[in-house]
C-alpha positions in Angstrom: 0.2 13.3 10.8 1.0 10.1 12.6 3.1 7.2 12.9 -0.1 4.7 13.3 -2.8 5.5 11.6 -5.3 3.6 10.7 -7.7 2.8 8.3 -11.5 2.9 9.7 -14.2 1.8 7.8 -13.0 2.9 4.1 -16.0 3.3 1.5 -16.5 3.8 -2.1 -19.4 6.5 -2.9 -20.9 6.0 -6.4 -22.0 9.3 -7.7 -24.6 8.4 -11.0 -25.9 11.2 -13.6 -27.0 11.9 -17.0 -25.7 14.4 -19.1 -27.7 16.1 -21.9 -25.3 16.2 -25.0 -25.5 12.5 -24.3 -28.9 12.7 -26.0 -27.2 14.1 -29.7 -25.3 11.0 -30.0 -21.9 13.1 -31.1 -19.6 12.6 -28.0 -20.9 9.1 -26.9 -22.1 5.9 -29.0 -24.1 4.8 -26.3 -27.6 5.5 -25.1 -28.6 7.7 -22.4 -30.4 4.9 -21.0 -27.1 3.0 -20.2 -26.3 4.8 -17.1 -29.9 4.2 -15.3 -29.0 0.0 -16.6 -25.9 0.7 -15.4 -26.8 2.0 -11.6 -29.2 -1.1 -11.7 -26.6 -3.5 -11.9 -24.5 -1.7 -8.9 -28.2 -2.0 -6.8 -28.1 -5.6 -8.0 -24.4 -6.2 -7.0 -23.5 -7.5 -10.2 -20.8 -5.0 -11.2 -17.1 -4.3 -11.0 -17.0 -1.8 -8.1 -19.7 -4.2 -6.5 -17.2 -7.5 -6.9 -14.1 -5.2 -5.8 -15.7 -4.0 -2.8 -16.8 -7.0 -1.7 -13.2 -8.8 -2.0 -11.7 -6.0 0.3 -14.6 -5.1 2.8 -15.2 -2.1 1.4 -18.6 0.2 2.0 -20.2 1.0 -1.1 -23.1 3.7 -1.4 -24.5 4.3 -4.8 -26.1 7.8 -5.5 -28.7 9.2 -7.9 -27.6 12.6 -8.3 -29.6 13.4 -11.5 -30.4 10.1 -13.6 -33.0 10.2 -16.4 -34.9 7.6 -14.9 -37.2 7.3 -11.5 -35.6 5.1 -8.7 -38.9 5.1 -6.6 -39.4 2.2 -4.4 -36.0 1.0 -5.3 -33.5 0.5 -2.4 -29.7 0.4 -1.9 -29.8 3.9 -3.8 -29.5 7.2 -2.0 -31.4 9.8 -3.6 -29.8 13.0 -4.2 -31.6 13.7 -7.4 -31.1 17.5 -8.9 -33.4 16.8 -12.0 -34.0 13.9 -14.4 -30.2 14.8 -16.3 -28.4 18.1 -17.3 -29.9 20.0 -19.8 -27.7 20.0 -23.2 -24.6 22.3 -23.2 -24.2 22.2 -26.8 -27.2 24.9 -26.6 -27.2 26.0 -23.1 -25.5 26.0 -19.8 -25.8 22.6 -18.0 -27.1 23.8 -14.9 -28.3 26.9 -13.0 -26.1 28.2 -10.6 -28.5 27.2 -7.8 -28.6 23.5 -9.2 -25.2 23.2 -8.8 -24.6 24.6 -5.4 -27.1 22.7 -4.3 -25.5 19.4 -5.6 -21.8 20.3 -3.9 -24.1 20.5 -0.8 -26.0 16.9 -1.2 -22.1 16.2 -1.8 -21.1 18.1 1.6 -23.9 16.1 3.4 -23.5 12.4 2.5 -19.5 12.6 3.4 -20.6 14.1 6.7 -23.2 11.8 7.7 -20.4 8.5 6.6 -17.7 10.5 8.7 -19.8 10.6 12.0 -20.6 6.8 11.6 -16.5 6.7 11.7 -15.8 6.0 8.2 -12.1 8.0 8.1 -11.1 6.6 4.2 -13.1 7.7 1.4 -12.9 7.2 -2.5 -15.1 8.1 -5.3 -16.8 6.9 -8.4 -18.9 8.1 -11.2 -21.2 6.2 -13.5 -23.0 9.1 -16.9 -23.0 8.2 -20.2 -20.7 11.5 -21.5 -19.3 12.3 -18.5 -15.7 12.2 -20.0 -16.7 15.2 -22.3 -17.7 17.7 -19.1 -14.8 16.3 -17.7 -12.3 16.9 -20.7 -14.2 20.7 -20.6 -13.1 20.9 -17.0 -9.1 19.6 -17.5 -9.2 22.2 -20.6 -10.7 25.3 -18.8 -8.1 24.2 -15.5 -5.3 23.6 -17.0 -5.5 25.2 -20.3 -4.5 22.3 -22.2 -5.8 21.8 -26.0 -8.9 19.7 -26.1 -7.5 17.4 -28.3 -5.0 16.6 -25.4 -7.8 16.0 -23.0 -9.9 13.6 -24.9 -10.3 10.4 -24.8 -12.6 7.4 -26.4 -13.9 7.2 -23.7 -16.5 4.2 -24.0 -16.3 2.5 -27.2 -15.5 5.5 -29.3 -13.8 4.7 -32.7 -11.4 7.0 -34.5 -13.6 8.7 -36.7 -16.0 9.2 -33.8 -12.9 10.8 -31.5 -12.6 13.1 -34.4 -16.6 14.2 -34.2 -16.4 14.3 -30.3 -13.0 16.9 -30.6 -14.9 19.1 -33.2 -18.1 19.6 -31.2 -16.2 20.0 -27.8 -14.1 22.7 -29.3 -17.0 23.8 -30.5 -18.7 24.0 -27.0 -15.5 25.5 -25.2 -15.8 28.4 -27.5 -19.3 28.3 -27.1 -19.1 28.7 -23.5 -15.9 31.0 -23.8 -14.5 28.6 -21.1 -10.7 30.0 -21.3 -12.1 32.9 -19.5 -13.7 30.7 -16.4 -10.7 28.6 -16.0 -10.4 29.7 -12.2 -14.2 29.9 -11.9 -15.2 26.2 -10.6 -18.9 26.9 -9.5 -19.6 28.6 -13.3 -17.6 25.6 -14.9 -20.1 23.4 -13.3 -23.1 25.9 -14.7 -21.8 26.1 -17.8 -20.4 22.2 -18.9 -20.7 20.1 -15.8 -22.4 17.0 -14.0 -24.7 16.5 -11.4 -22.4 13.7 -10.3 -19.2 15.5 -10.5 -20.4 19.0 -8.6 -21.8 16.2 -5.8 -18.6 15.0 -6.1 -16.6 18.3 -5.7 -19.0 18.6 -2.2 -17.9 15.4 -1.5 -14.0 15.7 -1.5 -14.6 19.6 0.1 -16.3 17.9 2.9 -13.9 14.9 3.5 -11.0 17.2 3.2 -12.8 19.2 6.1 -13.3 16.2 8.0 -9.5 15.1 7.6 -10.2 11.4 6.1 -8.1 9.9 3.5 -9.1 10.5 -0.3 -8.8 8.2 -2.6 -9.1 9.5 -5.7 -9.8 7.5 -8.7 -9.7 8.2 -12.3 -10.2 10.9 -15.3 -14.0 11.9 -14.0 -12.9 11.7 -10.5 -9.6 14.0 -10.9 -11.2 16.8 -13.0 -13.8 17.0 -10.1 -10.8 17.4 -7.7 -9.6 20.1 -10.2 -12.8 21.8 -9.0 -12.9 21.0 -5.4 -8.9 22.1 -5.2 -9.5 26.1 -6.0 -12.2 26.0 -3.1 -9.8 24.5 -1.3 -6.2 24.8 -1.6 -5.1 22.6 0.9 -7.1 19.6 0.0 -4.3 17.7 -2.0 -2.9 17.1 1.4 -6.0 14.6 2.4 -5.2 13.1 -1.3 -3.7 9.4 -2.5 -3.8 8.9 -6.3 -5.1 5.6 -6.7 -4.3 4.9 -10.5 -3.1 6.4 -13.5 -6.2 5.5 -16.2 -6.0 4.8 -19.7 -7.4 7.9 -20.5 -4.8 10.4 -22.3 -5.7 13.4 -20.4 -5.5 11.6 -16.9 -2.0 11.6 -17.0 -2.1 15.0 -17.9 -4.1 15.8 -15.2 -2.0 13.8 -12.7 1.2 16.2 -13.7 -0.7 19.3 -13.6 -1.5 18.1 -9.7 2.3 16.7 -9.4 0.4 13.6 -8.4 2.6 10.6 -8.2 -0.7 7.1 -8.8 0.0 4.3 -7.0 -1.1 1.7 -9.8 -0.7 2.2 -13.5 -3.5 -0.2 -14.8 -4.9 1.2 -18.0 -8.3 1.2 -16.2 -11.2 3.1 -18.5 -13.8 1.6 -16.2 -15.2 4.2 -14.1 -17.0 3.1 -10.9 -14.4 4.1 -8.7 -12.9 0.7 -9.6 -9.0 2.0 -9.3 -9.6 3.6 -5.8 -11.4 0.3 -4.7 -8.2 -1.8 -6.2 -5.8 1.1 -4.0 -7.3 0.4 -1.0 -5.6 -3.2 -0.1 -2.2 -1.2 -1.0 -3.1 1.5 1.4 -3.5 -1.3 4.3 -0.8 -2.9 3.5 1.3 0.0 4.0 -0.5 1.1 7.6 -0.2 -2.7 8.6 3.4 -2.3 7.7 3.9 1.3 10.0 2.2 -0.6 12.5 3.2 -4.1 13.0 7.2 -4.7 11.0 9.6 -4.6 13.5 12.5 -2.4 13.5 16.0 -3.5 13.5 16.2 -3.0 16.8 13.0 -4.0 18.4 14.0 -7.6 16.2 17.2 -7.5 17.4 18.8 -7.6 14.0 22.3 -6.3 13.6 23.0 -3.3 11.8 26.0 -2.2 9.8 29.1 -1.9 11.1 28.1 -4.1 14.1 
């Protein structure tokens, strides 16, 4: 859109939940309680996306959007809480329909409120134990891949564990009869999603809408885009691909968007580490638009001269 653009006050938004079916132990070996320890640490500055950010002058805003724990009287956390975790799609839906609207709202908000302080550069993150099963539900139901080809180990998941995390999420995409709401976002959310990744999906709808650079990060942070993309068709255009993850079905993902990552890292972290690690190579390349001289302005010969 132009020749010198710029980069204006680039963040990293955080969006933390917990997920029910973390609660059965068969998709996850850790606890629950690892995502509200986790969140701690970013309040307390002591984790990756927290060092990253730093380094490169980076805004960071951390988000409860439906942790199992209370954050009250806690700051450096926005609260955007839905309910105290989703409820466990191995029995029900996740959400109601109203829950998750109104989280792609909270999501529409927060971008808002960063783009009218001038913030034109956004990227997201994602911290819930389990959240690579909704999002291996999502890539399946999208793109109608196997499951198998969209899981992952996601934390600490041994092989005989993978196996016990692809036989009960086949089991909850028949379930759920997901093949059948593969171009139904808002009931994909109902039926196996995040609190976090619908607030996400009102996240990259809104910064789309408010024409800043997305940064989009990794395996959580692309099926969420899968979302956000059939409400909006033309939000790939506001999209850079920060990283190619380690995860098996990110790649996958990344060709079923004809995404081209800029780094290829073999990041599992989560956080929105990968878009935080993009952002230096984004600047470098407006500093380069901007400031390298042409030939001619340097007064360098060209061929045939």
């Amino acid at each position: 859109q132009t020749i010198t653009p710029q980069i204006i006050q680039p963040h990293i938004v955080v969006f933390a939940a917990d997920h029910g079916i973390a609660t059965t132990g068969l998709v996850n070996p850790y606890p629950q309680a690892v995502t509200a320890q986790m969140v701690l640490n970013f309040i307390a500055g002591g984790a990756a996306i927290n060092v990253f950010t730093k380094q490169h002058a980076i805004g960071l805003t951390v988000v409860d959007t439906g942790i199992n724990y209370s954050f009250k009287n806690i700051d450096n956390i926005v609260d955007c809480k839905i309910a105290y975790g989703t409820k466990n799609y191995l029995v029900e839906p996740a959400m109601s329909e109203a829950e998750a609207l109104q989280a792609i709202n909270n999501g529409k908000q927060l971008i808002a409120q960063l783009a009218a302080k001038g913030c034109n550069t956004i990227g997201f993150g994602e911290m819930g134990i389990s959240n690579t099963s909704s999002a291996s539900l999502i890539m399946s139901a999208v793109t109608g891949s196997k499951i198998e080809d969209c899981i992952g180990k996601g934390t600490g998941v041994n092989d005989a564990q993978l196996q016990v995390k692809i036989e009960t999420l086949t089991y909850i995409h028949q379930l759920h009869q997901l093949k059948q709401y593969g171009q139904q976002p808002i009931q994909l959310l109902v039926k196996i999603g995040g609190f976090e990744i619908a607030t996400m999906v009102g996240a990259y709808l809104q910064a789309a809408q408010c024409n800043m650079v997305i940064v989009v990060d990794g395996f959580i942070a692309t099926a969420a885009l899968l979302l956000a993309q059939q409400l909006d068709n033309n939000i790939l255009q506001n999209c850079i691909f920060a990283h190619a993850s380690g995860e098996q079905g990110h790649e996958k993902m990344l060709s079923f968007l004809r995404a081209k990552p800029l780094l290829q890292l073999g990041l599992r972290l989560g956080e929105g580490t990968g878009a935080a690690l993009s952002i230096p190579l984004i600047q470098s390349a407006v500093l380069f638009l901007n400031q390298m001289a042409s030939f001619e302005s340097a007064g360098v010969s060209e061929g045939g001269e």
